[in-house]
N, CA and C atoms of all chains as a GROMACS GRO file, in nm:
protein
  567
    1UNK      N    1   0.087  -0.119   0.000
    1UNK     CA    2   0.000   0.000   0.000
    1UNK      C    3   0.090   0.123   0.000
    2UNK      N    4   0.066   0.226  -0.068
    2UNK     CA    5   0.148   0.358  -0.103
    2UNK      C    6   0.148   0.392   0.035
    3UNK      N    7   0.217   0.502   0.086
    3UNK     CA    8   0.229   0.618   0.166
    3UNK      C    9   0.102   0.688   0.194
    4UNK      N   10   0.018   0.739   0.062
    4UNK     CA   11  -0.089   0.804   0.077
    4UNK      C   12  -0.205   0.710   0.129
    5UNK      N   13  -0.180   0.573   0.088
    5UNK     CA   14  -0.328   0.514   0.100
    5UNK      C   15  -0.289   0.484   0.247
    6UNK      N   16  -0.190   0.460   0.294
    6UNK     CA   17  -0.170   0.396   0.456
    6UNK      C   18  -0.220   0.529   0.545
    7UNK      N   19  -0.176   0.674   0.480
    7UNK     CA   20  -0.229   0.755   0.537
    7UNK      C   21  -0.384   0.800   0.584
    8UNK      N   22  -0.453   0.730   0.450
    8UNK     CA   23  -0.591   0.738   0.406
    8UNK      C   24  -0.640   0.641   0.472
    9UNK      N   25  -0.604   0.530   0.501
    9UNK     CA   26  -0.623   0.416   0.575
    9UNK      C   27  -0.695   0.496   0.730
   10UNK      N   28  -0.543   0.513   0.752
   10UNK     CA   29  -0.569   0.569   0.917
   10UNK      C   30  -0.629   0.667   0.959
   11UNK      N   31  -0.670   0.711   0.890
   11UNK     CA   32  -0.772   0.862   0.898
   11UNK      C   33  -0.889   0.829   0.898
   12UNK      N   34  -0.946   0.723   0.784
   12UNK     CA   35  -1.066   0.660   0.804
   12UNK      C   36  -1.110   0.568   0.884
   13UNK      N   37  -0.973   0.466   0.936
   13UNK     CA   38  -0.967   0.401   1.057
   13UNK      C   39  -0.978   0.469   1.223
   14UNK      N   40  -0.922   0.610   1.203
   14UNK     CA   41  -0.902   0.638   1.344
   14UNK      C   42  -1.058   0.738   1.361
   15UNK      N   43  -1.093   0.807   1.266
   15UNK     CA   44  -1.222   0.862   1.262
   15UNK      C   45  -1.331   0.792   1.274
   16UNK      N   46  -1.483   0.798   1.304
   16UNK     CA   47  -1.602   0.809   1.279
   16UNK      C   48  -1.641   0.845   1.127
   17UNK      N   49  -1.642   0.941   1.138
   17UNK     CA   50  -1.678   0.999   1.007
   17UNK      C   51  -1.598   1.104   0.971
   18UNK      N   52  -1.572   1.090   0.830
   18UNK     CA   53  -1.483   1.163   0.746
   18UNK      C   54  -1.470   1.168   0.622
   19UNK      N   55  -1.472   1.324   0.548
   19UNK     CA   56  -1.560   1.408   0.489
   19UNK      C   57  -1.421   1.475   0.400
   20UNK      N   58  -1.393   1.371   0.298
   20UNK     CA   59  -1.245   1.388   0.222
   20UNK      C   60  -1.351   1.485   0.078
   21UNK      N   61  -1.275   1.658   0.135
   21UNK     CA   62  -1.347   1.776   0.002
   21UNK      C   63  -1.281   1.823  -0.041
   22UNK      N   64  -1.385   1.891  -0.115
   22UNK     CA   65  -1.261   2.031  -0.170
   22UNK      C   66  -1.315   2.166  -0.115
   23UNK      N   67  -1.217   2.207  -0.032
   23UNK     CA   68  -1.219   2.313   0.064
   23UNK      C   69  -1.251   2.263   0.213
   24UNK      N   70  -1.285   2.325   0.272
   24UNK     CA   71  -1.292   2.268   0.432
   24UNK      C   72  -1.448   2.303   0.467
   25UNK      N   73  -1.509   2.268   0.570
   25UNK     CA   74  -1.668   2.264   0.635
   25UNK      C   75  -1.651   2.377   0.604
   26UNK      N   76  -1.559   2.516   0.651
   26UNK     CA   77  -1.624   2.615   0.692
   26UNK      C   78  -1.627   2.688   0.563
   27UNK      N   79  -1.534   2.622   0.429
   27UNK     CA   80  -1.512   2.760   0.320
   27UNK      C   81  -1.522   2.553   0.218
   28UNK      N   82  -1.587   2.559   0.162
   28UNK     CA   83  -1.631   2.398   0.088
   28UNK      C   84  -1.596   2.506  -0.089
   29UNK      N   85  -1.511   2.449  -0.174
   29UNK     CA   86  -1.478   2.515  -0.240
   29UNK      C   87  -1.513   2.471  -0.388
   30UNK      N   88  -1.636   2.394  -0.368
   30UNK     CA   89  -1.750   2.339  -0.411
   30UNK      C   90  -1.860   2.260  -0.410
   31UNK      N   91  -1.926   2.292  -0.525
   31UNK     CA   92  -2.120   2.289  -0.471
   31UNK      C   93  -2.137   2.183  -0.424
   32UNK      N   94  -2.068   2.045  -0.499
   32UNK     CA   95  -2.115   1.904  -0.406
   32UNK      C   96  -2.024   1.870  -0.334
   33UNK      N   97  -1.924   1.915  -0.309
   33UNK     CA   98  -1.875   1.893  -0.115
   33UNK      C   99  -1.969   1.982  -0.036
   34UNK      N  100  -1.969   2.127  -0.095
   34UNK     CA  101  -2.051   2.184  -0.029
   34UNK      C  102  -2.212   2.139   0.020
   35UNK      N  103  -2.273   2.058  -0.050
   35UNK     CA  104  -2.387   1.981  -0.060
   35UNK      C  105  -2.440   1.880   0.071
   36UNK      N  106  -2.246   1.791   0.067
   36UNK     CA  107  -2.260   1.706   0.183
   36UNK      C  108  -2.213   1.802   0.338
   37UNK      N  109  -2.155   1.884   0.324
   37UNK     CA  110  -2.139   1.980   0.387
   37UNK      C  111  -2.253   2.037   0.522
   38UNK      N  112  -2.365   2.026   0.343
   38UNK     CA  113  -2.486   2.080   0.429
   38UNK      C  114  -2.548   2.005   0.495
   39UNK      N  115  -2.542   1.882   0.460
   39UNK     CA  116  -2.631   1.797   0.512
   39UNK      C  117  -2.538   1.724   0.618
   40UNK      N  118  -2.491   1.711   0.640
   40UNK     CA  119  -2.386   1.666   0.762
   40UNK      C  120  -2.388   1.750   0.894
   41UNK      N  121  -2.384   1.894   0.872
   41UNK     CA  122  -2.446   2.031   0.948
   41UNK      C  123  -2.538   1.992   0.994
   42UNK      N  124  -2.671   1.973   0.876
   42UNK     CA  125  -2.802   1.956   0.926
   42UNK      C  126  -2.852   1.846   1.049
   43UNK      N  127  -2.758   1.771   1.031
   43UNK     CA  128  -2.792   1.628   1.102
   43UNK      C  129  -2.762   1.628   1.216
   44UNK      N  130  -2.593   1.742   1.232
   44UNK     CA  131  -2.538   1.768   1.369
   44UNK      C  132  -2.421   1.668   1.355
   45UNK      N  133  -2.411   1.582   1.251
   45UNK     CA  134  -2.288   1.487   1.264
   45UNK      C  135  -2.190   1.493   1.276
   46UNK      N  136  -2.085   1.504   1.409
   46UNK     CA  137  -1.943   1.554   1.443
   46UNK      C  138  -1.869   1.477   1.305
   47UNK      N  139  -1.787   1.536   1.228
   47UNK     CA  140  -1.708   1.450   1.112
   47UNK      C  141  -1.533   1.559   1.147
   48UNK      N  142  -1.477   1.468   1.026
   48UNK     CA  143  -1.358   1.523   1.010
   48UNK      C  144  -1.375   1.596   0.844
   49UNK      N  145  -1.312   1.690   0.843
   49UNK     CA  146  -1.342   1.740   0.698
   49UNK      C  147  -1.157   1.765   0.644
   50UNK      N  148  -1.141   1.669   0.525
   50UNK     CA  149  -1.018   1.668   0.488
   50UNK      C  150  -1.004   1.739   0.400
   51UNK      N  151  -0.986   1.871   0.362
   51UNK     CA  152  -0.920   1.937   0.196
   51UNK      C  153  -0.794   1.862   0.132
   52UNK      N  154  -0.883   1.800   0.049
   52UNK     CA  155  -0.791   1.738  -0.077
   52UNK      C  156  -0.711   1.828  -0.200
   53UNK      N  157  -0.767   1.958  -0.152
   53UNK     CA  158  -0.675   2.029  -0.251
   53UNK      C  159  -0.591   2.096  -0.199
   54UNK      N  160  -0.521   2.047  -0.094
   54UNK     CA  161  -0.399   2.098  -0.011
   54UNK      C  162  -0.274   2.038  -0.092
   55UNK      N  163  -0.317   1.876  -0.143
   55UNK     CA  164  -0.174   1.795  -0.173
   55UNK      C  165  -0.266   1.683  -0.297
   56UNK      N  166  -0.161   1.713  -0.458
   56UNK     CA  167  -0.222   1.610  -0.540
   56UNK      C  168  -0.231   1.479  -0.559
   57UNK      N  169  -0.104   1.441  -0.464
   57UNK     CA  170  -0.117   1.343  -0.392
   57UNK      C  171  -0.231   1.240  -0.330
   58UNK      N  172  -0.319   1.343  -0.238
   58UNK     CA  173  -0.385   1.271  -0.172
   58UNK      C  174  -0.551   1.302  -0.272
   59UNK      N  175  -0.555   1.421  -0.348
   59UNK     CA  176  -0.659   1.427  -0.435
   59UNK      C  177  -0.675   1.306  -0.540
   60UNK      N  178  -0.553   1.258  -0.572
   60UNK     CA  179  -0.566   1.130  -0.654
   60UNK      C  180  -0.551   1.005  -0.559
   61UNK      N  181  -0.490   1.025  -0.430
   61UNK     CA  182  -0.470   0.883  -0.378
   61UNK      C  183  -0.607   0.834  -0.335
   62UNK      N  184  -0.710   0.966  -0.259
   62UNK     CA  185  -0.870   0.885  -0.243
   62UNK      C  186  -0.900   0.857  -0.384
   63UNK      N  187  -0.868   0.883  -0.471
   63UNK     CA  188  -0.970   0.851  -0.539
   63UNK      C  189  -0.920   0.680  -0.604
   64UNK      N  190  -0.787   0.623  -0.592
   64UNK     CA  191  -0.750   0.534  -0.625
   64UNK      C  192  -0.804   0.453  -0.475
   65UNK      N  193  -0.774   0.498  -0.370
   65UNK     CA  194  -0.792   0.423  -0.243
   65UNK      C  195  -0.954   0.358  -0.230
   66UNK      N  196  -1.063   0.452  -0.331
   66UNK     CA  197  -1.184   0.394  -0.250
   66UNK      C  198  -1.248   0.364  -0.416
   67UNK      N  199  -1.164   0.329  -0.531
   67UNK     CA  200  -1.174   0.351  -0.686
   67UNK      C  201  -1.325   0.411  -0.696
   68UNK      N  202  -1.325   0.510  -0.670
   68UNK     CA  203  -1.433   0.613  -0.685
   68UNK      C  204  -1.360   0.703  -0.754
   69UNK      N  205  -1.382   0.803  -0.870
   69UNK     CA  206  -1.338   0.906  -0.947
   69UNK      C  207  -1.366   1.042  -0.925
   70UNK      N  208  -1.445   1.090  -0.806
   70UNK     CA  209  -1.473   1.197  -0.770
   70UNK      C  210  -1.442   1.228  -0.624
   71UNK      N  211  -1.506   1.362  -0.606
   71UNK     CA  212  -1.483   1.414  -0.418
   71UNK      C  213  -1.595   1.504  -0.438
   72UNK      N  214  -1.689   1.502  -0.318
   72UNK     CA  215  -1.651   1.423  -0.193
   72UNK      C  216  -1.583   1.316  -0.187
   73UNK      N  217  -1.584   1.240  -0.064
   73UNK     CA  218  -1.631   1.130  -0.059
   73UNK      C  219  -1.649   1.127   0.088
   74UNK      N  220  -1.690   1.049   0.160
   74UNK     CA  221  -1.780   1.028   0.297
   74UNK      C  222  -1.754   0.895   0.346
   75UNK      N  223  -1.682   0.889   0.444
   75UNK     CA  224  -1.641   0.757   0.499
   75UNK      C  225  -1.722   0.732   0.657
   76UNK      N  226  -1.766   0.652   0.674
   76UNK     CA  227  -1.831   0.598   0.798
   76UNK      C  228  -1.742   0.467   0.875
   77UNK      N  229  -1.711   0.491   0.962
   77UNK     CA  230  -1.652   0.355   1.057
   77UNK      C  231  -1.529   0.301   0.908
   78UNK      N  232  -1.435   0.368   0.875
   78UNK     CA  233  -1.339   0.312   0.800
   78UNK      C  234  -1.411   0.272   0.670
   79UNK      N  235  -1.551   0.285   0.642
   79UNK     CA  236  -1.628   0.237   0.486
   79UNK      C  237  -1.689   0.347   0.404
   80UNK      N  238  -1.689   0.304   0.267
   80UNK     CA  239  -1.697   0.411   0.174
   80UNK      C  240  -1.832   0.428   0.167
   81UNK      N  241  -1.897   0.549   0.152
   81UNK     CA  242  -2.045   0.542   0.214
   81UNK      C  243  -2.122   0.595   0.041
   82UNK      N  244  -2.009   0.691   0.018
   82UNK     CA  245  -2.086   0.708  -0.152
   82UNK      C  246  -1.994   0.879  -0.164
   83UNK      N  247  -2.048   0.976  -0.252
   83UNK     CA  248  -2.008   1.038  -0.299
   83UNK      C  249  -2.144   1.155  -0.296
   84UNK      N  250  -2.145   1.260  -0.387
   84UNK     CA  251  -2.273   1.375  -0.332
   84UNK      C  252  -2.389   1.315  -0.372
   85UNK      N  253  -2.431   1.230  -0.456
   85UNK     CA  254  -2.580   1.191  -0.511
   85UNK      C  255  -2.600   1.117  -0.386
   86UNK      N  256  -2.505   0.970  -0.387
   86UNK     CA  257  -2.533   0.896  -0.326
   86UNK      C  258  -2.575   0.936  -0.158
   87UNK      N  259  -2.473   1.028  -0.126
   87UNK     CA  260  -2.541   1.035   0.014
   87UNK      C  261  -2.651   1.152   0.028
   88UNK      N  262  -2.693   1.200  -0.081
   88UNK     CA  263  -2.823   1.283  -0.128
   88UNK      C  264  -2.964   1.190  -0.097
   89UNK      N  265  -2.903   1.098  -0.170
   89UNK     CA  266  -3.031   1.018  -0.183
   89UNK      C  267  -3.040   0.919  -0.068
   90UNK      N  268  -2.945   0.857   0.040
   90UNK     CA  269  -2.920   0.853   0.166
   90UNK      C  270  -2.979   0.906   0.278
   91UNK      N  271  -2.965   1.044   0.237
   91UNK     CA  272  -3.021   1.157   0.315
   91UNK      C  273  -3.176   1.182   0.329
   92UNK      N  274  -3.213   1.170   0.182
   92UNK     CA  275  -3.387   1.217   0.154
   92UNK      C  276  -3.421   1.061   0.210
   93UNK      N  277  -3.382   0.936   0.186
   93UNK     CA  278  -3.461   0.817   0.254
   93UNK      C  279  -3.456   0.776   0.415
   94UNK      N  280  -3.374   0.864   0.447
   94UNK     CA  281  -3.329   0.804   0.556
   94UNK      C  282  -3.227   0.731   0.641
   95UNK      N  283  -3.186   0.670   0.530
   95UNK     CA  284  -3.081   0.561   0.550
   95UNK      C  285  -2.941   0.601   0.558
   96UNK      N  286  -2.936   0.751   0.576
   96UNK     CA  287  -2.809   0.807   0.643
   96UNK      C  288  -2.796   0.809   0.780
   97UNK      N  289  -2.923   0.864   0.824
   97UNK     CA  290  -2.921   0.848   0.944
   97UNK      C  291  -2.929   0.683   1.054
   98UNK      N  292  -2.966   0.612   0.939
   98UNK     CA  293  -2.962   0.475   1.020
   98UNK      C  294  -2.843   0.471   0.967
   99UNK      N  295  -2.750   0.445   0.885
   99UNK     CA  296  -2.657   0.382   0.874
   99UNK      C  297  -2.569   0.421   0.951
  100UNK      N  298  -2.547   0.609   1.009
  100UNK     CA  299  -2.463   0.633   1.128
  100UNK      C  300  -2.506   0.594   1.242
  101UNK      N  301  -2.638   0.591   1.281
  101UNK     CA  302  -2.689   0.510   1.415
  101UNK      C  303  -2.664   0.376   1.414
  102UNK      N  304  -2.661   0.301   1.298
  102UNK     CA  305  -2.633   0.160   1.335
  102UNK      C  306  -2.462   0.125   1.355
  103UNK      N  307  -2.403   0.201   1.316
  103UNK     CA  308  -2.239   0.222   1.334
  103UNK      C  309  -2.225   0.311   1.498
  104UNK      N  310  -2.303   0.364   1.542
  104UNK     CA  311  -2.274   0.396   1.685
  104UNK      C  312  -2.213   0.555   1.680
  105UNK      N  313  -2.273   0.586   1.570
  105UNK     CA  314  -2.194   0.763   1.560
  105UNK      C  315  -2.319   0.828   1.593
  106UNK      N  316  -2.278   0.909   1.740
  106UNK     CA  317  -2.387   1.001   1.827
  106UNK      C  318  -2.380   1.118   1.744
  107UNK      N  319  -2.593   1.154   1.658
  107UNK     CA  320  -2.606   1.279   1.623
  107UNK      C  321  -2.608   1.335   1.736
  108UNK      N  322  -2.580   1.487   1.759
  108UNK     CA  323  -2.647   1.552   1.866
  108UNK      C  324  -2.811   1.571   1.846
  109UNK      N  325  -2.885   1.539   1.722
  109UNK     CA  326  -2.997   1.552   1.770
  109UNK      C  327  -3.064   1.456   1.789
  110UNK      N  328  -3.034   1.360   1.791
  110UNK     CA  329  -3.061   1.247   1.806
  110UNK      C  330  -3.130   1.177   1.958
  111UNK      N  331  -1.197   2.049  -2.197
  111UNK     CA  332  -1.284   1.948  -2.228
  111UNK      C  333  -1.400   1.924  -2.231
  112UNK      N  334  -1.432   1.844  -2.253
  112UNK     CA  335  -1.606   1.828  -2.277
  112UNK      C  336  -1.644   1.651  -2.321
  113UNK      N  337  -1.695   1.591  -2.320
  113UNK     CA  338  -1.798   1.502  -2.358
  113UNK      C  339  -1.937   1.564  -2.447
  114UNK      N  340  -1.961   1.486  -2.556
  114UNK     CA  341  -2.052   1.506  -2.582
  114UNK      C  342  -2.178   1.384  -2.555
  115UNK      N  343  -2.327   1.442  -2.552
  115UNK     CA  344  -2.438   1.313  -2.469
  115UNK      C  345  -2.399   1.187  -2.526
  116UNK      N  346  -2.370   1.198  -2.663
  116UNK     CA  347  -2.443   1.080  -2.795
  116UNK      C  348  -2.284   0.965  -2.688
  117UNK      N  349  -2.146   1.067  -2.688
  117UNK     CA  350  -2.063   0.964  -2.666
  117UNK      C  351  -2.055   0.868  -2.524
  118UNK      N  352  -2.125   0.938  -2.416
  118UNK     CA  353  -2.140   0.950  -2.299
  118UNK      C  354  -2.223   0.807  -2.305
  119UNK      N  355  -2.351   0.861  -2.376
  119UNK     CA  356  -2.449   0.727  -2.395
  119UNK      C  357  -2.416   0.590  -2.485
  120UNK      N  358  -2.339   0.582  -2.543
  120UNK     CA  359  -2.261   0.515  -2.627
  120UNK      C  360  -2.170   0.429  -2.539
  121UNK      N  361  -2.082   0.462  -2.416
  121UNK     CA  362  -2.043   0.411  -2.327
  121UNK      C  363  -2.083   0.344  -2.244
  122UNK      N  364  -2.154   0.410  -2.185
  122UNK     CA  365  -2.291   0.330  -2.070
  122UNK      C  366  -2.358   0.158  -2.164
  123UNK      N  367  -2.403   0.201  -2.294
  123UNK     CA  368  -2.438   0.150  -2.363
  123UNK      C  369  -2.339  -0.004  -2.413
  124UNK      N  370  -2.242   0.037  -2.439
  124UNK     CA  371  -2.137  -0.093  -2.464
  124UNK      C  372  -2.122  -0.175  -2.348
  125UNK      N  373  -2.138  -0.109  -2.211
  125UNK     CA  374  -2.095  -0.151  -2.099
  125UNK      C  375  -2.190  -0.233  -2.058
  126UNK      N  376  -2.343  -0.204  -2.074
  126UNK     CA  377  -2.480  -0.243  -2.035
  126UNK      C  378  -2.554  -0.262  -2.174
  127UNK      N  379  -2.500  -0.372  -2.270
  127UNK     CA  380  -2.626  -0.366  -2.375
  127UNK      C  381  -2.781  -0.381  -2.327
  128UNK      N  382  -2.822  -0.422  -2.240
  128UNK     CA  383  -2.953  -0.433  -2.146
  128UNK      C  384  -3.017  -0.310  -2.154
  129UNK      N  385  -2.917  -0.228  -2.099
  129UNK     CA  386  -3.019  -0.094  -2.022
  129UNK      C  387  -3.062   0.001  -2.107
  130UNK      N  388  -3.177   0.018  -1.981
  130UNK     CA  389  -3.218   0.154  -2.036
  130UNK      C  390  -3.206   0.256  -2.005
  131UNK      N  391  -3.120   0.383  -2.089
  131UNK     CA  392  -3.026   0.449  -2.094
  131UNK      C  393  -3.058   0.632  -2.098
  132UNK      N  394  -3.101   0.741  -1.974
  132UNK     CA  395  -3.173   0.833  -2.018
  132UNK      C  396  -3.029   0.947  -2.010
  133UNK      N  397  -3.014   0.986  -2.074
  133UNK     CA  398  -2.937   1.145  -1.999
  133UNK      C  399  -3.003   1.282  -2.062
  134UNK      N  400  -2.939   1.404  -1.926
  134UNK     CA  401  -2.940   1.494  -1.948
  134UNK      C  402  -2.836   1.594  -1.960
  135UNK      N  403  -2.854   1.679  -2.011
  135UNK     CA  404  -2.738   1.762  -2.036
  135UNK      C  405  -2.782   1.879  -1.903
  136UNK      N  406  -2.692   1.891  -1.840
  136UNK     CA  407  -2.769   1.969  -1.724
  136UNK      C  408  -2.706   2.104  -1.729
  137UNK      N  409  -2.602   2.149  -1.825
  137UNK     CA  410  -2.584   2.303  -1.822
  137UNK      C  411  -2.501   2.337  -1.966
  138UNK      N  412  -2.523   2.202  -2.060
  138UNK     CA  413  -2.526   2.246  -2.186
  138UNK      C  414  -2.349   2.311  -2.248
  139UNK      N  415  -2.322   2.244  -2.120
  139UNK     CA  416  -2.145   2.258  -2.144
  139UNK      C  417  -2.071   2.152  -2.153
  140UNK      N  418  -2.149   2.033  -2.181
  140UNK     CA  419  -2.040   1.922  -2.187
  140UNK      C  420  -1.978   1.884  -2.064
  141UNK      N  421  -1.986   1.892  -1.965
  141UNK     CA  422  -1.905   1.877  -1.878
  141UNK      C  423  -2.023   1.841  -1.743
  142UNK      N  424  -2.164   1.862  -1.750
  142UNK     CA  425  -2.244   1.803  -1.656
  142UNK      C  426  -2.344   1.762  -1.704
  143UNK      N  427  -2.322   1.640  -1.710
  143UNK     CA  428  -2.488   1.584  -1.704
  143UNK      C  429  -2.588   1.450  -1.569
  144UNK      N  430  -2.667   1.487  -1.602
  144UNK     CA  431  -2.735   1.310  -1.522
  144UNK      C  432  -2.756   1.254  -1.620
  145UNK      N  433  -2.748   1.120  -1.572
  145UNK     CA  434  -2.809   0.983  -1.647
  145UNK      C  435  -2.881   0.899  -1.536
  146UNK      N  436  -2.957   0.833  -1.601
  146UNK     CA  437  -3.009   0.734  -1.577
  146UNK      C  438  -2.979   0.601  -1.618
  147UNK      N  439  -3.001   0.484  -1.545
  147UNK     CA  440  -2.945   0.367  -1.614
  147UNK      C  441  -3.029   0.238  -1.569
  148UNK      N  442  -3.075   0.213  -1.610
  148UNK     CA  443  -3.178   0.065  -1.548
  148UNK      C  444  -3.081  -0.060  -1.599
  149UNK      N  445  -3.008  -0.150  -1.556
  149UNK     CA  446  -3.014  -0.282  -1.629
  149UNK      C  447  -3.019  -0.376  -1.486
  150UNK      N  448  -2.989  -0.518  -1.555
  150UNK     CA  449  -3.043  -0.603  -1.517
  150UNK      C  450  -2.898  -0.620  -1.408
  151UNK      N  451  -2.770  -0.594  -1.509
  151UNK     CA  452  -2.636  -0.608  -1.386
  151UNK      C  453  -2.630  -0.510  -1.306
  152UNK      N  454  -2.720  -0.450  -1.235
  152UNK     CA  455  -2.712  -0.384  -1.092
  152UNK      C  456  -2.798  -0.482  -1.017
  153UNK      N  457  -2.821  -0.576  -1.039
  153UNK     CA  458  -2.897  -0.668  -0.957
  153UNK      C  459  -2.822  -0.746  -0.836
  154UNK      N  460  -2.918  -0.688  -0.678
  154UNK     CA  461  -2.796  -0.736  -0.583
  154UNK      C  462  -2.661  -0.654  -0.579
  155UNK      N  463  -2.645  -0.533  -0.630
  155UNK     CA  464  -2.569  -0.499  -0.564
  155UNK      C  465  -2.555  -0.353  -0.523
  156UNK      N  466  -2.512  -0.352  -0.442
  156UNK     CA  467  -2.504  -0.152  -0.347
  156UNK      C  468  -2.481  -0.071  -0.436
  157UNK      N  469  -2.575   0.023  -0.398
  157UNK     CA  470  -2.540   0.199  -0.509
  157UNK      C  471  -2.421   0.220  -0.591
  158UNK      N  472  -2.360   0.211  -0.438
  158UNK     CA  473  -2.182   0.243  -0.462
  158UNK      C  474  -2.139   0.184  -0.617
  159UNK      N  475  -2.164   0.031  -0.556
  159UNK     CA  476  -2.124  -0.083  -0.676
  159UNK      C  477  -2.193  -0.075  -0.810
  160UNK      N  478  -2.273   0.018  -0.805
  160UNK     CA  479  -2.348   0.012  -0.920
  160UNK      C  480  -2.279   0.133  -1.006
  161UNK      N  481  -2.278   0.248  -0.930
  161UNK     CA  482  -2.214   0.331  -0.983
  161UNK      C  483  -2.074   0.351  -1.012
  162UNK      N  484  -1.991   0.260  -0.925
  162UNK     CA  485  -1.830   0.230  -0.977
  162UNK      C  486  -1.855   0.146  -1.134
  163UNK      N  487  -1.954   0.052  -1.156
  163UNK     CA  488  -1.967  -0.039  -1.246
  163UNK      C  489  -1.987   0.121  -1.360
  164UNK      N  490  -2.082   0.172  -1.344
  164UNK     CA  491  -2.124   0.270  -1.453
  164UNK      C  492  -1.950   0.380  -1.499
  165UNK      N  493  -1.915   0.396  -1.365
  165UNK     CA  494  -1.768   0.456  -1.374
  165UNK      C  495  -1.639   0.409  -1.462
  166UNK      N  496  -1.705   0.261  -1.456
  166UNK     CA  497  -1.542   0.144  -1.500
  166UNK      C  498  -1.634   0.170  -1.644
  167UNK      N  499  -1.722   0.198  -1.690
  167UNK     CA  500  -1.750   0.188  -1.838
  167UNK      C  501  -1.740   0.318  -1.894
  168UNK      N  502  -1.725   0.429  -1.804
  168UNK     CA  503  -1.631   0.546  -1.882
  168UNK      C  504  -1.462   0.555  -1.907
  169UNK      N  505  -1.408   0.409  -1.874
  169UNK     CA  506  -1.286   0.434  -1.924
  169UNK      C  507  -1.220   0.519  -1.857
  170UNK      N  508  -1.246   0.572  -1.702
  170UNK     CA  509  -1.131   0.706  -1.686
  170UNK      C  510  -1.167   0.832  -1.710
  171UNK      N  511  -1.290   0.852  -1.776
  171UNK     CA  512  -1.335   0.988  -1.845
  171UNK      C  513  -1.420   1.064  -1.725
  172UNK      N  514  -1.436   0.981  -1.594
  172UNK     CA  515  -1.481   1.058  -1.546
  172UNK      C  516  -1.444   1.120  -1.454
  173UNK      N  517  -1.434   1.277  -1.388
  173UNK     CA  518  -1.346   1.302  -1.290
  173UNK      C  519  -1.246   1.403  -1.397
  174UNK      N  520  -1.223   1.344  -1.507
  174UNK     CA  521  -1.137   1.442  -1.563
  174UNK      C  522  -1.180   1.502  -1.670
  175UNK      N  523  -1.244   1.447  -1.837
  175UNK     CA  524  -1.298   1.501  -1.896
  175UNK      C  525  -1.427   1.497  -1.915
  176UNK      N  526  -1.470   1.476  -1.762
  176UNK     CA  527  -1.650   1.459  -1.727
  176UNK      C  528  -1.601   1.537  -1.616
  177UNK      N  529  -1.665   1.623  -1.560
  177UNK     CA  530  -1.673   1.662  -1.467
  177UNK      C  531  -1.764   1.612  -1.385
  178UNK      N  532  -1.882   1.609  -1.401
  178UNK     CA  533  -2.004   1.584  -1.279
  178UNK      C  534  -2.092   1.494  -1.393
  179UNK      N  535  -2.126   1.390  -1.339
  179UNK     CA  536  -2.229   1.328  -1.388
  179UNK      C  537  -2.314   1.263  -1.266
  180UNK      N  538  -2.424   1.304  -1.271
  180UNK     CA  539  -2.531   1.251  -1.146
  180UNK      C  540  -2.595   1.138  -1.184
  181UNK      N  541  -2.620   1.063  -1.118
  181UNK     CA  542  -2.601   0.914  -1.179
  181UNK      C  543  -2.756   0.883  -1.084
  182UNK      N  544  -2.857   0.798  -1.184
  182UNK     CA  545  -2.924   0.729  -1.098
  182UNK      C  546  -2.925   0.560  -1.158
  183UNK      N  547  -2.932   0.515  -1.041
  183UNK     CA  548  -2.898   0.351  -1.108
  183UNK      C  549  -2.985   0.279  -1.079
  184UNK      N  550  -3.034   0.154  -1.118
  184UNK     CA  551  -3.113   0.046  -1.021
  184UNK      C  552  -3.140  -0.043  -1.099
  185UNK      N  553  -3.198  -0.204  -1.087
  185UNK     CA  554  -3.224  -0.294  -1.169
  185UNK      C  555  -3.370  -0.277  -1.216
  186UNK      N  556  -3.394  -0.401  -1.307
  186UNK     CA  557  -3.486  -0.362  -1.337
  186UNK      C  558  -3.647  -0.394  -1.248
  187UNK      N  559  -3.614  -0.479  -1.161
  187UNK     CA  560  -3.704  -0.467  -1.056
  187UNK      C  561  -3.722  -0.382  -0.932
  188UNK      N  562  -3.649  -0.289  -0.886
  188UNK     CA  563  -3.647  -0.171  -0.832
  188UNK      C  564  -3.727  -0.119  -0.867
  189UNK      N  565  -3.795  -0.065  -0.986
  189UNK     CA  566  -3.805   0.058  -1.009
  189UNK      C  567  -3.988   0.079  -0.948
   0.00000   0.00000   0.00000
């Protein structure tokens, strides 16, 4: 495993949830990071938010690490949860919120 | 760069002779659209997997000379 992915490893290993964008929660330096952004806010879900456009490195290593071709991406308990549709459509059914409750990640509104 | 629909759908299409295949051009720049995709090989398996499958039949094109494509997937008993 590269450098980057062992790094990527442990970030998604040592986190809950984590929220690999472009730009950070507070400045999202686009519309669909910004998207999951919002809805992660909305929910109250403590996450980690990684800017991938710090190092090209790691902008190409998620995307080889979870062979997904885009960013976001949204990791739960070390697993790849989807990308902006997917956890869109996650979101409107529901099944975001069970899938972090059934992994043991406390919303605050919960 | 850009993609154009016809080639976009042409891909999906080789990948899934089955499906049924809708897109949109969502800002008329080549560079965003949705699709839709019904076939029978998303059967049994997760979003994710469905949409990496739709991904591995752009060859690489997406992410770089696709920018955004919104993807809806499902078999054909889903719907």
């Amino acid at each position: 495993m590269s450098e980057v992915n062992e790094w990527i490893d442990g970030v998604v290993k040592d986190n809950d949830v984590v929220l690999f964008m472009k730009g950070t929660p507070e400045q999202p330096q686009c519309g669909f990071s910004g998207r999951v952004v919002q809805i992660l806010d909305y929910m109250q879900v403590p996450y980690q938010g990684i800017n991938v456009l710090e190092s090209d490195m790691l902008r190409n290593g998620i995307k080889e690490y979870s062979d997904w071709p885009t960013i976001p991406q949204l990791y739960v308990k070390g697993e790849f949860v989807g990308g902006c549709d997917i956890i869109t459509e996650l979101f409107q059914s529901g099944e975001l919120k069970q899938n972090l409750l059934d992994n043991g990640v406390v919303l605050e509104t919960a | 760069m850009a993609m154009d629909a016809h080639t976009l759908e042409e891909m999906i299409r080789d990948a899934f002779p089955d499906a049924v295949v809708e897109i949109r051009d969502l800002a008329g720049d080549g560079d965003h659209y949705a699709a839709s995709v019904v076939s029978a090989q998303f059967t049994g398996k997760s979003r994710v997997q469905q949409h990496q499958m739709v991904y591995k039949a752009l060859k690489g094109k997406m992410g770089g000379e696709l920018h955004a494509l919104a993807l809806q997937t499902s078999a054909p008993e889903d719907q």
